[in-house]
KEKOL-650167 format. One record per atom (N, C-alpha, C): x, y, z; atom name; residue in three letters. Coordinates in Angstrom, 2 decimals, decimal comma. Atoms other than C-alpha are relative to their C-alpha. Example, Ala and Ser with C-alpha at 12.3 -4.5 7.8 and 13.67 -1.06 7.14 Angstrom:
<r east="0,89" north="-1,19" up="0,00" atom="N" res="ALA"/>
<r east="12,30" north="-4,50" up="7,80" atom="CA" res="ALA"/>
<r east="0,90" north="1,20" up="0,00" atom="C" res="ALA"/>
<r east="-0,82" north="-1,19" up="-0,06" atom="N" res="SER"/>
<r east="13,67" north="-1,06" up="7,14" atom="CA" res="SER"/>
<r east="-0,77" north="1,09" up="0,73" atom="C" res="SER"/>
This chain:
<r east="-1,13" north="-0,28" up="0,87" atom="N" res="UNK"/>
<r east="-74,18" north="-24,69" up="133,30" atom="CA" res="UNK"/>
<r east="0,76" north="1,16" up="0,61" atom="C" res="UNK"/>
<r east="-0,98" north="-0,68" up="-1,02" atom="N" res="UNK"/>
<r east="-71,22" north="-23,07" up="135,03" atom="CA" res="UNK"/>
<r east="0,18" north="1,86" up="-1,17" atom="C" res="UNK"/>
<r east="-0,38" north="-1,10" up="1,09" atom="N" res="UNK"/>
<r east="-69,85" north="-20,65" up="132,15" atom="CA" res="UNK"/>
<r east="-0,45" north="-0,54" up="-1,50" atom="C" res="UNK"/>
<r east="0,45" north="0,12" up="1,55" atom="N" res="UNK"/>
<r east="-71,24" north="-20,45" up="128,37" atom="CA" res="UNK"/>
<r east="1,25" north="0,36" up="-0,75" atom="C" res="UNK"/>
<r east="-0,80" north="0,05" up="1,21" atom="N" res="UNK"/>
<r east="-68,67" north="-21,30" up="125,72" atom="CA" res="UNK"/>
<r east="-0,14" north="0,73" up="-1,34" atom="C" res="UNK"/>
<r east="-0,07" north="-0,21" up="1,99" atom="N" res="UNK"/>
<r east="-67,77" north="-20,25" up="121,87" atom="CA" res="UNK"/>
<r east="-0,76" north="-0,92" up="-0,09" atom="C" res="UNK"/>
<r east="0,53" north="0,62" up="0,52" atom="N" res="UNK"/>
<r east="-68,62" north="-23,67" up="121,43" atom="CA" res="UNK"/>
<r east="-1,15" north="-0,67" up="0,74" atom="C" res="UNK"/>
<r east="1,00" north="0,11" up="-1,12" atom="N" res="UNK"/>
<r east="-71,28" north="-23,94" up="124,10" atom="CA" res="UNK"/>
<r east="-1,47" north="1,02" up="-1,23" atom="C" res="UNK"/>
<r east="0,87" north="-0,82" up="0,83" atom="N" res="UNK"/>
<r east="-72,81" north="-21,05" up="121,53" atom="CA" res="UNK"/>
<r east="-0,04" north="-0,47" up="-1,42" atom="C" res="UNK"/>
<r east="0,07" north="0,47" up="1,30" atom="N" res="UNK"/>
<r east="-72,24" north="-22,84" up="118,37" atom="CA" res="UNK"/>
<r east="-0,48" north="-0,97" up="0,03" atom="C" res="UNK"/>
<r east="1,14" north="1,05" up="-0,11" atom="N" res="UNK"/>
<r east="-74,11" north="-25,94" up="119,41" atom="CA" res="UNK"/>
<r east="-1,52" north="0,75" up="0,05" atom="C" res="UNK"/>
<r east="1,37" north="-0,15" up="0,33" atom="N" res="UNK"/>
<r east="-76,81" north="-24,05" up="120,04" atom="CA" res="UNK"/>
<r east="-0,46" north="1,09" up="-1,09" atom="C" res="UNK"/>
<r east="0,38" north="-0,57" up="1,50" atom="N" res="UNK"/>
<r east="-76,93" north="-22,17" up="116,55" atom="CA" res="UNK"/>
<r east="-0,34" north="-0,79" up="-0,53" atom="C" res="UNK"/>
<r east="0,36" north="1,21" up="1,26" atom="N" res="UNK"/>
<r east="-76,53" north="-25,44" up="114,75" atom="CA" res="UNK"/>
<r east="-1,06" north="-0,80" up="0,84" atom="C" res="UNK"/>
<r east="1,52" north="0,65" up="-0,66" atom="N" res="UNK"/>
<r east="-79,60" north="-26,48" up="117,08" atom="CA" res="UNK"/>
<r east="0,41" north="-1,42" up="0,68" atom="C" res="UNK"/>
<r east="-0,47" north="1,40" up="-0,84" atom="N" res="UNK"/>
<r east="-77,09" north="-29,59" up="118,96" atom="CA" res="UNK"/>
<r east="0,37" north="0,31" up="1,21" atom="C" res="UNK"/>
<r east="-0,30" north="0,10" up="-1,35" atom="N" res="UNK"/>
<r east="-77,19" north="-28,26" up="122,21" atom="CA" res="UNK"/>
<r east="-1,29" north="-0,43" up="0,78" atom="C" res="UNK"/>
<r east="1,12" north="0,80" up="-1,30" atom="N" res="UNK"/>
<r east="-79,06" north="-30,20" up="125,18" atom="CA" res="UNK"/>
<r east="-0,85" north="0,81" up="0,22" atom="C" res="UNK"/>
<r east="1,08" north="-1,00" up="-0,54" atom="N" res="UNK"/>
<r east="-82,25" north="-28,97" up="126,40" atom="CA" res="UNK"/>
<r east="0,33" north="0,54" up="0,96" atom="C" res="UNK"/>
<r east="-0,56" north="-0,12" up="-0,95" atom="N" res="UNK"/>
<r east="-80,41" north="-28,36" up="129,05" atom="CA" res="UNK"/>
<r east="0,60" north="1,34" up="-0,04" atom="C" res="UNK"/>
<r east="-1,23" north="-0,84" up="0,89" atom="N" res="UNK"/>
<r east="-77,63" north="-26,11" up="127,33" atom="CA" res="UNK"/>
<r east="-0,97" north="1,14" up="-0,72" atom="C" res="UNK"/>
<r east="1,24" north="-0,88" up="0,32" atom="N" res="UNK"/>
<r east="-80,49" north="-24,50" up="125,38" atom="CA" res="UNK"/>
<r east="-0,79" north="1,09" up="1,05" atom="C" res="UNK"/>
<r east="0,45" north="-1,08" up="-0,65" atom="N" res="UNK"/>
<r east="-82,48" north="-23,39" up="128,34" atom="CA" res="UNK"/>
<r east="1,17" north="1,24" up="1,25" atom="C" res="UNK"/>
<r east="-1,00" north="-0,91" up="-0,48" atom="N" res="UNK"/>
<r east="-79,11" north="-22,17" up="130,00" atom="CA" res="UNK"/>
<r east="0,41" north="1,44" up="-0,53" atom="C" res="UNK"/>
<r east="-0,03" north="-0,96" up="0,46" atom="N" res="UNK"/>
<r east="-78,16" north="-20,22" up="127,15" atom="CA" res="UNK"/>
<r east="-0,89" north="1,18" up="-0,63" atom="C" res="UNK"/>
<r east="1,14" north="-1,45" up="0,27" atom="N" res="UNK"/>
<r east="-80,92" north="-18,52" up="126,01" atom="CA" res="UNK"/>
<r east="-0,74" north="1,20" up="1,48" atom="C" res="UNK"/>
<r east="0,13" north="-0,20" up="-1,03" atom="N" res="UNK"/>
<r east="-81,60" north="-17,76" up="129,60" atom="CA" res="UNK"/>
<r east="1,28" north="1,80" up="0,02" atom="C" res="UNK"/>
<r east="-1,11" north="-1,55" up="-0,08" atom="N" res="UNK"/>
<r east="-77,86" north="-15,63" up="129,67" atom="CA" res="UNK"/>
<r east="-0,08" north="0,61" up="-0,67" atom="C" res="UNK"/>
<r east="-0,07" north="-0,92" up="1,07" atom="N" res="UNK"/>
<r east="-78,51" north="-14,11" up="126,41" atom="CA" res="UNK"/>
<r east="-0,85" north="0,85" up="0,32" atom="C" res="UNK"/>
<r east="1,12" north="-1,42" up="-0,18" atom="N" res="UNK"/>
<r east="-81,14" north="-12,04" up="127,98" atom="CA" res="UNK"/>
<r east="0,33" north="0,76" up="1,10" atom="C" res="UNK"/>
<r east="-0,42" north="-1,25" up="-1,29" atom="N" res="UNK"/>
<r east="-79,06" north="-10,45" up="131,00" atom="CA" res="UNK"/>
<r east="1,86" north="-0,26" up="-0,91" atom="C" res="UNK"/>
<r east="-1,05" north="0,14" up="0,46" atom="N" res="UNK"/>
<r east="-75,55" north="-11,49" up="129,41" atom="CA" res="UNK"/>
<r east="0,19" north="0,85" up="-1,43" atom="C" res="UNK"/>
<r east="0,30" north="-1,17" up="1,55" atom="N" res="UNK"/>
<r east="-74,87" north="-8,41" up="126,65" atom="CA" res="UNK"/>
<r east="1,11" north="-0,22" up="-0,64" atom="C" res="UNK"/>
<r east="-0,90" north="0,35" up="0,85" atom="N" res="UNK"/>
<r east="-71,01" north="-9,75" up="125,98" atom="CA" res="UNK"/>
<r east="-0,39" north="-1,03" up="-0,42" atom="C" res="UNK"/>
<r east="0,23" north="1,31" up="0,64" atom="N" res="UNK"/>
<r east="-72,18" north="-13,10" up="125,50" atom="CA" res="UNK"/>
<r east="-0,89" north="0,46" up="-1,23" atom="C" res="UNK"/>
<r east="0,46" north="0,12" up="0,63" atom="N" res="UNK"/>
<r east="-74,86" north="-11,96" up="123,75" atom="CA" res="UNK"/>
<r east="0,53" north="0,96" up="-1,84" atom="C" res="UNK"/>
<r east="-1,02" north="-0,53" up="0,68" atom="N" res="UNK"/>
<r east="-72,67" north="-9,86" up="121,53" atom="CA" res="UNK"/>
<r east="0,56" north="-0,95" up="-0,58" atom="C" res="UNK"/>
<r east="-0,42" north="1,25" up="0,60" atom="N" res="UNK"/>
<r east="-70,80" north="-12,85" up="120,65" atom="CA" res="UNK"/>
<r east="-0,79" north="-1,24" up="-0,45" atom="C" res="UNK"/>
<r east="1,66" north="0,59" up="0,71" atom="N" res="UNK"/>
<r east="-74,17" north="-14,53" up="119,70" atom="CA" res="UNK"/>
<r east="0,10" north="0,48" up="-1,10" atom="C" res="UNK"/>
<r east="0,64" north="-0,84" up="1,11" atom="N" res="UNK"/>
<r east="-74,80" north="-11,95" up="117,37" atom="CA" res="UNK"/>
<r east="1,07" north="-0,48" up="-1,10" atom="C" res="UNK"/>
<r east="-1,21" north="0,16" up="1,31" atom="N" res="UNK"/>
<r east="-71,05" north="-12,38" up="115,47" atom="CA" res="UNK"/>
<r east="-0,28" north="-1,13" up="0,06" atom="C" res="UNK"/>
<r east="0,08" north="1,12" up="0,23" atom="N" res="UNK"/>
<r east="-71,43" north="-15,84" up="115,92" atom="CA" res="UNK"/>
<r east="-1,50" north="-0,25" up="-1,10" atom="C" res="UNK"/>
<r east="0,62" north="0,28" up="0,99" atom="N" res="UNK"/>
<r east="-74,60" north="-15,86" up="113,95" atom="CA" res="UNK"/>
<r east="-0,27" north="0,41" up="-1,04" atom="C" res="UNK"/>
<r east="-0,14" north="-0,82" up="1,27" atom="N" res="UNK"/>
<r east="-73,92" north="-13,48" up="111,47" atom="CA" res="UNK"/>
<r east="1,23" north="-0,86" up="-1,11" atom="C" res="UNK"/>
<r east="-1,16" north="0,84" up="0,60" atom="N" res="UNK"/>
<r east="-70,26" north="-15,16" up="110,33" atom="CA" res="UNK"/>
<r east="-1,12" north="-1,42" up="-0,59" atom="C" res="UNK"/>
<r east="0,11" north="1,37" up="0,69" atom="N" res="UNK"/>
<r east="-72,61" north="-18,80" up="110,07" atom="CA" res="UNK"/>
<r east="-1,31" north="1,13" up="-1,21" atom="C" res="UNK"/>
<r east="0,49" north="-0,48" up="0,67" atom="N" res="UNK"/>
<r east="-75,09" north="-16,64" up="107,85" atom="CA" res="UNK"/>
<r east="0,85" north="0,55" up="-1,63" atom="C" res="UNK"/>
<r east="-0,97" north="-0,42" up="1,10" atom="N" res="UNK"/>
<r east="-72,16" north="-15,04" up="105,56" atom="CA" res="UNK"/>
<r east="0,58" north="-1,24" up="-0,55" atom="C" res="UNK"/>
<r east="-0,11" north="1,20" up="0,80" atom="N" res="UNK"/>
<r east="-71,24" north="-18,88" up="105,06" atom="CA" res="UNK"/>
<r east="-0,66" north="0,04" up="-1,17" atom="C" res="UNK"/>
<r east="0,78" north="0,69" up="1,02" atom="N" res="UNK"/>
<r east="-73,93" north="-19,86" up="103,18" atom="CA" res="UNK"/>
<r east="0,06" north="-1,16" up="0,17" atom="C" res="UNK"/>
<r east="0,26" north="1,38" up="-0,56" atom="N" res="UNK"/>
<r east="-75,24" north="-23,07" up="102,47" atom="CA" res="UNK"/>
<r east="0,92" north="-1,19" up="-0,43" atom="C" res="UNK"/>
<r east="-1,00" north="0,71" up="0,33" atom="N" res="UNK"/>
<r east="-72,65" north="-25,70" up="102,51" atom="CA" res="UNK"/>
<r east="-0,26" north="-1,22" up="-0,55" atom="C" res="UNK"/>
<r east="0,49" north="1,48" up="0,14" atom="N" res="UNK"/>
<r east="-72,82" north="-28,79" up="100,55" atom="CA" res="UNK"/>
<r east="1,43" north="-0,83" up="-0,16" atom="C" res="UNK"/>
<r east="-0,92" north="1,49" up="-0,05" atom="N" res="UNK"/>
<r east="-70,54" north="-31,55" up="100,98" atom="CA" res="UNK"/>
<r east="-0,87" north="-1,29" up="-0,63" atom="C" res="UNK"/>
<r east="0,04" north="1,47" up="0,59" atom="N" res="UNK"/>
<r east="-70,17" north="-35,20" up="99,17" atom="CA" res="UNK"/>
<r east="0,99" north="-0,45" up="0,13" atom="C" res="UNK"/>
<r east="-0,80" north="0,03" up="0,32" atom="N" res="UNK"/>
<r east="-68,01" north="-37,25" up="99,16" atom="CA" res="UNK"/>
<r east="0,30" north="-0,54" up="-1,30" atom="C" res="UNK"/>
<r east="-0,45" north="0,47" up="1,11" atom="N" res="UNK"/>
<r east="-65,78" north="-38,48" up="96,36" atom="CA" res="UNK"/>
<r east="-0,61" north="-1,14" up="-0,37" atom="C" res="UNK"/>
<r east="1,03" north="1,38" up="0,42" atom="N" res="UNK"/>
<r east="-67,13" north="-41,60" up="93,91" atom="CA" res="UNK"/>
<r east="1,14" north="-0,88" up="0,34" atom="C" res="UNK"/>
<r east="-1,47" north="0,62" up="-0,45" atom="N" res="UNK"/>
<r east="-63,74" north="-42,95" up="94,52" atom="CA" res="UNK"/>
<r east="-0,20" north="-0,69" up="1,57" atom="C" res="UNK"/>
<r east="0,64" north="-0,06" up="-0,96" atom="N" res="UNK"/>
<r east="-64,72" north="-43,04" up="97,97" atom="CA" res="UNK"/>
<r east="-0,90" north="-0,99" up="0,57" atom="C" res="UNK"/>
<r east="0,93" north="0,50" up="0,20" atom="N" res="UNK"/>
<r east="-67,54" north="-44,24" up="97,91" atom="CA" res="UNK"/>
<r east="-0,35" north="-1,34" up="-0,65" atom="C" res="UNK"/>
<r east="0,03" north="1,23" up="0,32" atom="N" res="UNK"/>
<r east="-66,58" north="-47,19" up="95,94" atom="CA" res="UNK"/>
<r east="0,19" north="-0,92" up="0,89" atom="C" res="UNK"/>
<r east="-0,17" north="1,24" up="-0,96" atom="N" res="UNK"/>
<r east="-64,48" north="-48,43" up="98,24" atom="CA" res="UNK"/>
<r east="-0,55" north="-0,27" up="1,54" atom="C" res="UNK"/>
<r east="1,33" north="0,19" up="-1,46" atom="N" res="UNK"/>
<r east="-67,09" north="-48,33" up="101,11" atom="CA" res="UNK"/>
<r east="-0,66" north="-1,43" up="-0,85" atom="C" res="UNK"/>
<r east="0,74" north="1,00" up="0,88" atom="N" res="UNK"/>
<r east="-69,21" north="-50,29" up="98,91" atom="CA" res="UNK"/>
<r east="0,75" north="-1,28" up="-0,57" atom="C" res="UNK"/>
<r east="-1,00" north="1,43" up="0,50" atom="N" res="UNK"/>
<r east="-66,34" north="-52,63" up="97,54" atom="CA" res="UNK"/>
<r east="-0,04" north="-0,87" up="1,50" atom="C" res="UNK"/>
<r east="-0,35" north="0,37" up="-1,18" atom="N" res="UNK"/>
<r east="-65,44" north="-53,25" up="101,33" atom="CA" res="UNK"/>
<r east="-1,37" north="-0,78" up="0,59" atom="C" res="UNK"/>
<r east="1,09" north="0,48" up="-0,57" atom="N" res="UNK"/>
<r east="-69,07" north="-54,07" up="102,39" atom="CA" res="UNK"/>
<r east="-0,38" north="-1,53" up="-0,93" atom="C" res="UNK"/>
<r east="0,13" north="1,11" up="0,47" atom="N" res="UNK"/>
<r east="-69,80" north="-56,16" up="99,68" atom="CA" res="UNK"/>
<r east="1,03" north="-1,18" up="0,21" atom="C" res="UNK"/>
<r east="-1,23" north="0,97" up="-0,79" atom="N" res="UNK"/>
<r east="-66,40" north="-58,39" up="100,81" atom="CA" res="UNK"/>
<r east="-0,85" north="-0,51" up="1,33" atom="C" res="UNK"/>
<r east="0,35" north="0,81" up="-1,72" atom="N" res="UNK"/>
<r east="-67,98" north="-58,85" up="104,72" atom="CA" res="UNK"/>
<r east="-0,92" north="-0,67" up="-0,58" atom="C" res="UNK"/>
<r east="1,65" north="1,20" up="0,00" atom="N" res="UNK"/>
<r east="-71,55" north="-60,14" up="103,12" atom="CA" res="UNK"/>
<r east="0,86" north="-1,03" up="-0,45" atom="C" res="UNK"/>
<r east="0,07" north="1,71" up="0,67" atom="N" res="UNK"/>
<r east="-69,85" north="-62,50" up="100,77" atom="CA" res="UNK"/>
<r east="0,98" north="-0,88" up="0,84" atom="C" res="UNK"/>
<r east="-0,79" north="1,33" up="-1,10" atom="N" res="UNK"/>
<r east="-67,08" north="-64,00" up="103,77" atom="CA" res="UNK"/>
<r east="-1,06" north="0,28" up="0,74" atom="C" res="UNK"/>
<r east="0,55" north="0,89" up="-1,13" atom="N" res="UNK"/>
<r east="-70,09" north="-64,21" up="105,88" atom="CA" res="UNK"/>
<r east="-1,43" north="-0,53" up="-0,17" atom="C" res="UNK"/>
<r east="0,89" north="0,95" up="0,75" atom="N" res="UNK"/>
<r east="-72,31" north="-65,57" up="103,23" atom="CA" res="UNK"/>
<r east="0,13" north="-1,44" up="-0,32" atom="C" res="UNK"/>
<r east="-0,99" north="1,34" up="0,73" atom="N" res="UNK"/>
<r east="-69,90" north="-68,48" up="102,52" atom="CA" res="UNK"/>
<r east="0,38" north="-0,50" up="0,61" atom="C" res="UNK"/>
């Protein structure tokens, strides 16, 4: 890994960076003190989030479900 990103560092907070990416960055965070600086705000800001919950709408959600039930029954028939 050439240079470590913002979002090179935010994959591997939310735990979606490659093993690859992983052993890169944790690697610079231990001689790298701006990066790791920007670690630190970066994991403080997702901490001051909190825990996010998303749904979506029932509205939504119907018409997923309306739509599906349509393909079975044209390719039931």
């Amino acid at each position: 890994m050439q240079s470590i990103t913002q979002d090179d560092l935010l994959l591997y907070i939310y735990g979606e960076a490659s093993t690859e990416q992983t052993a890169a960055i944790k690697a610079a965070l231990q001689t790298d003190w701006k990066l790791n600086e920007q670690y630190q705000e970066l994991l403080s800001a997702k901490e001051n989030l909190g825990p996010v919950n998303v749904s979506p709408r029932k509205k939504a959600l119907d018409f997923v479900l309306n739509y599906a039930n349509k393909q079975v029954k044209e390719f039931t028939d």
